[in-house]
Structures are given as C-alpha cells and as structure tokens.
C-alpha positions as CSV (number, residue, x, y, z in Angstrom):
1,X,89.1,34.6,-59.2
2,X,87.5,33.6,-62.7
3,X,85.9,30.6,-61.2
4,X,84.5,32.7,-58.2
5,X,83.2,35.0,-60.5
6,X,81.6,31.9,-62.8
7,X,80.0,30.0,-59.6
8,X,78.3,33.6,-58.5
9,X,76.8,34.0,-61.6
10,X,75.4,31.0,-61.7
11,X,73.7,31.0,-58.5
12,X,72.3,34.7,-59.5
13,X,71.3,32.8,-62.6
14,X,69.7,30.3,-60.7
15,X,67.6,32.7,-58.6
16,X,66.4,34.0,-61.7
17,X,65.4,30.8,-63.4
18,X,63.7,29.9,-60.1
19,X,61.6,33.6,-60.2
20,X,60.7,33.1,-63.5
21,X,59.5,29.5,-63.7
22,X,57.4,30.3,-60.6
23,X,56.0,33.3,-62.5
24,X,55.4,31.1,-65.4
25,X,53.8,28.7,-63.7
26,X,51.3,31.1,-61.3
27,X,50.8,33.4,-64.8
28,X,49.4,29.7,-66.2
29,X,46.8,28.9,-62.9
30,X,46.2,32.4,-62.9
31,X,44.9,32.8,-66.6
32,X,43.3,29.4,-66.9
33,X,41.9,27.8,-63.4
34,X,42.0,31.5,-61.2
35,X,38.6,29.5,-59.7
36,X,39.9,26.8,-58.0
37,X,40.4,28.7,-54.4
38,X,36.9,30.2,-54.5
39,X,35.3,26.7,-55.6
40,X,37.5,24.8,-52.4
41,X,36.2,27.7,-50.2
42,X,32.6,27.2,-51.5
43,X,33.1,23.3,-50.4
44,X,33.9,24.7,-46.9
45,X,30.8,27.0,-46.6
46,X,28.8,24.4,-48.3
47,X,29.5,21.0,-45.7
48,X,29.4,23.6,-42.7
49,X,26.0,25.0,-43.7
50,X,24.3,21.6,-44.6
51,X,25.4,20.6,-40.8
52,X,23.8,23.6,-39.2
53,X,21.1,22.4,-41.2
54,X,20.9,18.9,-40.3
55,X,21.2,17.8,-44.2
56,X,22.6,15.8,-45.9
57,X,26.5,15.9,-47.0
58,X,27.2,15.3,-50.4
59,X,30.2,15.3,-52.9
60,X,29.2,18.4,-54.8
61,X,31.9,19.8,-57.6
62,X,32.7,22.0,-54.6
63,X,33.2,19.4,-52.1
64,X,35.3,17.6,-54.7
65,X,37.6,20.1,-55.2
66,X,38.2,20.7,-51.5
67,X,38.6,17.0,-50.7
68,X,41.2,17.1,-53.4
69,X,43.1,20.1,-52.8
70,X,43.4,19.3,-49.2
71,X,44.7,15.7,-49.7
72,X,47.4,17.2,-51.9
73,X,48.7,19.5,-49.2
74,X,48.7,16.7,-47.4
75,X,50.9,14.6,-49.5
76,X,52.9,17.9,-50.7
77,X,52.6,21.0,-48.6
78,X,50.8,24.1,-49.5
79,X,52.2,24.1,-53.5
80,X,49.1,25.3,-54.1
81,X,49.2,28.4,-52.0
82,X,52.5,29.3,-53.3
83,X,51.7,28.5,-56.9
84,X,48.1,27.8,-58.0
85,X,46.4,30.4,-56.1
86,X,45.1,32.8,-58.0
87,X,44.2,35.5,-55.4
88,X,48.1,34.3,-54.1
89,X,49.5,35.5,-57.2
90,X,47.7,39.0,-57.3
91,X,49.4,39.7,-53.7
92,X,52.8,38.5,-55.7
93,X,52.1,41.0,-58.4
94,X,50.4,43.9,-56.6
95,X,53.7,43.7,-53.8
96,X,56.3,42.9,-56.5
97,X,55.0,46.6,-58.1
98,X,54.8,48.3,-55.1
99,X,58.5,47.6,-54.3
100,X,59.9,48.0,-58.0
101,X,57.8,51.6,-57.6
102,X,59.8,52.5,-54.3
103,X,63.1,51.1,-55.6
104,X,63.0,53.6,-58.6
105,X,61.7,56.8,-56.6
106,X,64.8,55.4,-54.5
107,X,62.1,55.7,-50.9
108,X,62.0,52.9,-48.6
109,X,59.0,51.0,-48.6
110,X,56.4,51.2,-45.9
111,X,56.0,47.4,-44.8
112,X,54.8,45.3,-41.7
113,X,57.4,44.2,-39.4
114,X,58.3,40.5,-38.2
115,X,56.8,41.2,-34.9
116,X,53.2,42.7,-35.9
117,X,52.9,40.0,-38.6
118,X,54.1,37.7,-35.7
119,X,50.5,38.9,-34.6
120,X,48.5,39.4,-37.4
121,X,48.9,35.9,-38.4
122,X,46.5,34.3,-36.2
123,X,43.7,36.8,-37.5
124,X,43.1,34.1,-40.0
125,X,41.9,31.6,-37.9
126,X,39.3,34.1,-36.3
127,X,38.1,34.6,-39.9
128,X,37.8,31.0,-40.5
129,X,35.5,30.9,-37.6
130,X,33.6,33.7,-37.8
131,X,32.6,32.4,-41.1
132,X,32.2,28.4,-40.1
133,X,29.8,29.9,-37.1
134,X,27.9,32.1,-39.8
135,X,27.3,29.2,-41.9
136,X,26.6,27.1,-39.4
137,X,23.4,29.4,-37.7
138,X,22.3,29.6,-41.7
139,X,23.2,33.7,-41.8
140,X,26.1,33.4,-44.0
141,X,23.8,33.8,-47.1
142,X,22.6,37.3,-45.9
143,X,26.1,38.3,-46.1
144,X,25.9,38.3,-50.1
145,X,28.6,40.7,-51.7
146,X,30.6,41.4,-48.7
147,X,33.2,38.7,-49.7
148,X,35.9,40.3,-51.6
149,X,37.5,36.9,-52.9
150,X,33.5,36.4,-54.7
151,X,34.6,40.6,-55.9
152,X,37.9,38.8,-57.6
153,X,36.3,35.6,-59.1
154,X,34.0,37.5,-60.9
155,X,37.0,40.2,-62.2
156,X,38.8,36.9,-63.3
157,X,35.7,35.6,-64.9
158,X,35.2,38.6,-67.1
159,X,32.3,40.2,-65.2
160,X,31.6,43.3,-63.4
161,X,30.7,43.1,-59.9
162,X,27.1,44.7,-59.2
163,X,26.0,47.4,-56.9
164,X,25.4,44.7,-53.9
165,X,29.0,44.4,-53.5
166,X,29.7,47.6,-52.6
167,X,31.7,46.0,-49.4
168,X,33.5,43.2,-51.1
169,X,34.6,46.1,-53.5
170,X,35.9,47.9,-50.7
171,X,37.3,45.0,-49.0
172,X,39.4,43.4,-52.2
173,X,40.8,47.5,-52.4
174,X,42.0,47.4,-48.8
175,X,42.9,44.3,-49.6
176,X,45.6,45.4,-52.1
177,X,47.0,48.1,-49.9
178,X,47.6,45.6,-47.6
179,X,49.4,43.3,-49.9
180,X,51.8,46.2,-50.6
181,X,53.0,46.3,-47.1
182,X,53.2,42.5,-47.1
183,X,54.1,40.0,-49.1
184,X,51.1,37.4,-48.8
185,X,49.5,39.9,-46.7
186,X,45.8,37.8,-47.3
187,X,47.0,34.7,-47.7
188,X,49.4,35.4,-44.1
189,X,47.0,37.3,-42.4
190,X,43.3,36.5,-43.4
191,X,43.0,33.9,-45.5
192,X,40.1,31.2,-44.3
193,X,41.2,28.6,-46.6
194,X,45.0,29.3,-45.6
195,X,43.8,28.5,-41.8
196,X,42.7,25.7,-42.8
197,X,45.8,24.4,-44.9
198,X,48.0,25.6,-41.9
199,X,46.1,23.2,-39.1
200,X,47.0,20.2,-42.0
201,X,49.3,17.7,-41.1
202,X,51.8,17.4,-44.1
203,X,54.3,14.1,-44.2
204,X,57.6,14.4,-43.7
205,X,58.6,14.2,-47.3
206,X,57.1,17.5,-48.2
207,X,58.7,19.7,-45.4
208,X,61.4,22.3,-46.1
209,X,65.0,21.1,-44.4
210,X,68.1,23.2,-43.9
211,X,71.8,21.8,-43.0
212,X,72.1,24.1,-40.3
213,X,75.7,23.0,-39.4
214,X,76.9,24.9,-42.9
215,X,75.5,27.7,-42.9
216,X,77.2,31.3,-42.6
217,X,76.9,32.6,-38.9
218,X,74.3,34.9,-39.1
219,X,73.3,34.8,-42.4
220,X,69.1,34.4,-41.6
221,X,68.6,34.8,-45.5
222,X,65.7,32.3,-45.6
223,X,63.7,33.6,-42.9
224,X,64.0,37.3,-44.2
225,X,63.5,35.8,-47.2
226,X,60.2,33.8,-46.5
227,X,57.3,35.5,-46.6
228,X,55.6,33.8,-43.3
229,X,59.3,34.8,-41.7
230,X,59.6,31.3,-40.7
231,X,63.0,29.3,-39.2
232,X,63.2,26.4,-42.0
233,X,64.1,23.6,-39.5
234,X,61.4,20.8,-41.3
235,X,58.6,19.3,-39.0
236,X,57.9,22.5,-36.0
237,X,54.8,23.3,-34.8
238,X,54.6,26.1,-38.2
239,X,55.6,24.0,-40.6
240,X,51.8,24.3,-41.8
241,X,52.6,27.9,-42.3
242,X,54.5,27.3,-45.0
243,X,53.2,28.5,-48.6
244,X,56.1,26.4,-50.6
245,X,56.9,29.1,-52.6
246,X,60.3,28.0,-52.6
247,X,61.9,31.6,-52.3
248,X,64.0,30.6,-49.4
249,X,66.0,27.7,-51.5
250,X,66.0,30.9,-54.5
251,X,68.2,32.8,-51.8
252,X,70.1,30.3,-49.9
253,X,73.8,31.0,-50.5
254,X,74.9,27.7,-49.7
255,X,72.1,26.1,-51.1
256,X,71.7,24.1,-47.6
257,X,67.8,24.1,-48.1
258,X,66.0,21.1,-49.6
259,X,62.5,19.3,-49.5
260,X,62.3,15.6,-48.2
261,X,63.3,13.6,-44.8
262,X,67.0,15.0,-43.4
263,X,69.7,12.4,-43.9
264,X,70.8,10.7,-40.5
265,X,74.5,12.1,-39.3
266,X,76.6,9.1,-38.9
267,X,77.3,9.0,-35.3
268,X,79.4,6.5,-35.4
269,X,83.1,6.4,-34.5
270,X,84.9,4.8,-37.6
C-alpha cells in the first residue's frame, strides 16, 4: 500500500512541477518579449499588403520574426503558442481565475462544449482571410484601432490605448469573457496567426504520440484534458491544431504520451 501511496504522489508531484515550469516559463515571455506575436502578425499584414501593391517584398524586423517563428513550428510544433505567446498566456490566466472563482463559490462553470468548439474552431481561418483580403485591396490601414491584439501590445508596453480604439477596447473585453468559457478561447477560435501555424506542416519528431494499446478503457483524460479537445494519435489531419502546451502528458495516468516518431512493434514471430 505504502509504495501505491509513494508512486501517486509522485505523479501528482509531477503534474505540479509540470504546471509550474510552464507558468514560469510563459510569466518570463510574458514580462520580457509579450511583442513577439504582434510583430510576426505585423510580417503577415506587411508581405500581403506590399503584394496588393505590387511592391517590393523585403525582410523587414517583422518579416524576420515571422520567417523565424514559422520555421520553428515547423521544426517543433506550436511551442510557441503554448508557451511564448503573450496574448496565450493572458487566456491561461484570465480562464485559470475564472475557474478557481467558480470552484470556491462551489457553482459550475459556464463553458463551451466539445461540439460548439468543434465549430467555432474554423472561425479562425475566416479571420485570417478577411484580414489577408483587407490587406491585400490596401483597406486594412482604415481599420486603425479596431484590432484588439494592437489594444494588448500597447497595455504590455506600458501605454494607454487612445480614444480611436474604442473597438479594439471593446473587442480585447469580449475577448476575455470568452476566454473564461474556454481555455484558448482566441488562440482556438480566432486567432489569425494560430490559422496560420495550424495549416503548417510539422515533422514527425515534433508530434504528440500515445501507446494506445496501455491505456485504461475509457479513460479520454488527454483529450478532456487538451484544450483543442484533440485525439493524441501523432501525424492526423489536426495535428497542426495542437498548441504544445503539454497538459495532456501533465494528466496522462500512465504516462503513455510522448513527443518524437512511435517505436515500430516488432511483428515478428520469435
């Protein structure tokens, strides 16, 4: 019974060290890069406007950054959706709060269920292309302070967001409603740059795998767990979907879930 006992503790102990680090590490993007998604997304509007144009392409700061960030996800998933982006870890925190609130008034949360965000999660790819097609005809620029992610660089740059951004105001607000009822809710639902990371291809070596053949008959922890509710089964058609955030290895029981190309079963008959 004692050694039971031990081995549970240490996987609760595990979960925790795996919460916190993450924490730690979002907290530390958060406080000293929280640019980095608004600078990517400022490559995107910048190379899609300079071809409605006709100009000339070139490797700005903001193109840089893109180029970068995108490579990366390429070589190993979307770490920095589930750990470097700033606007990420505000849905983390704002959720995280809105659950701990619930949990000690002892009322169940209001949240979205796996079948509406089923939905919801394509709404991001109209976004990106509402906003490709609005840079592209040159009218994006008229748009100036409806853009609630420009609202939240300038909050985590110290300044006050002036009276033309009335709408992205109101937009980051609804914004944070929404990320109570969701974990991720932007990053899941709306997020342009997240469309874009989704559509990536991402090598084999960076894909989530579980040993499906030892896990617990209908346990399901890691998709309830995950916040894009996704099977972890490695390369699928979703795998882009996937934020790396790590949570579903954090609750894994059997700790079946690993990153990197599945071992081959021996089929063999010695």
């Amino acid at each position: 019974m004692k050694k039971i006992e031990l081995h549970s503790v240490s996987k609760k102990q595990l979960k925790q060290i795996h919460t916190w680090l993450r924490a730690a590490i979002q907290l530390l993007y958060f406080i000293f890069i929280p640019s980095v998604y608004t600078a990517a997304f400022a490559g995107v509007k910048y190379i899609f406007t300079q071809i409605g144009a006709g100009g000339r392409i070139e490797l700005t700061s903001f193109v840089t950054v893109l180029i970068l960030i995108c490579l990366y996800t390429i070589l190993f998933g979307r770490f920095f959706c589930g750990f470097a982006c700033a606007f990420g870890t505000l849905g983390d925190a704002v959720h995280a709060l809105y659950r701990y609130i619930f949990k000690k008034i002892k009322k169940k949360p209001l949240l979205i269920s796996d079948e509406w965000a089923n939905w919801l999660d394509k709404l991001k790819y109209v976004v990106l292309t509402a906003i490709v097609l609005m840079c592209f005809a040159g009218v994006y620029g008229k748009a100036k302070g409806t853009s609630p992610w420009d609202v939240f660089s300038m909050l985590t740059a110290g300044r006050l967001p002036g009276a033309t951004y009335k709408v992205g105001i109101v937009l980051l607000i609804l914004l944070m409603i929404g990320m109570c009822t969701q974990e991720r809710f932007f990053c899941q639902f709306l997020c342009p740059m997240g469309a874009i990371f989704a559509i990536m291809p991402i090598v084999p070596s960076a894909l989530f795998n579980r040993d499906k053949g030892t896990c617990p008959a209908k346990c399901g922890a890691c998709k309830k767990r995950c916040p894009a509710h996704l099977d972890i089964d490695g390369d699928t058609p979703l795998s882009g979907e996937c934020i790396c955030c790590h949570a579903c290895q954090g609750i894994c029981p059997k700790r079946n879930i690993r990153i990197g190309i599945p071992k081959a079963k021996d089929e063999s008959l010695f």
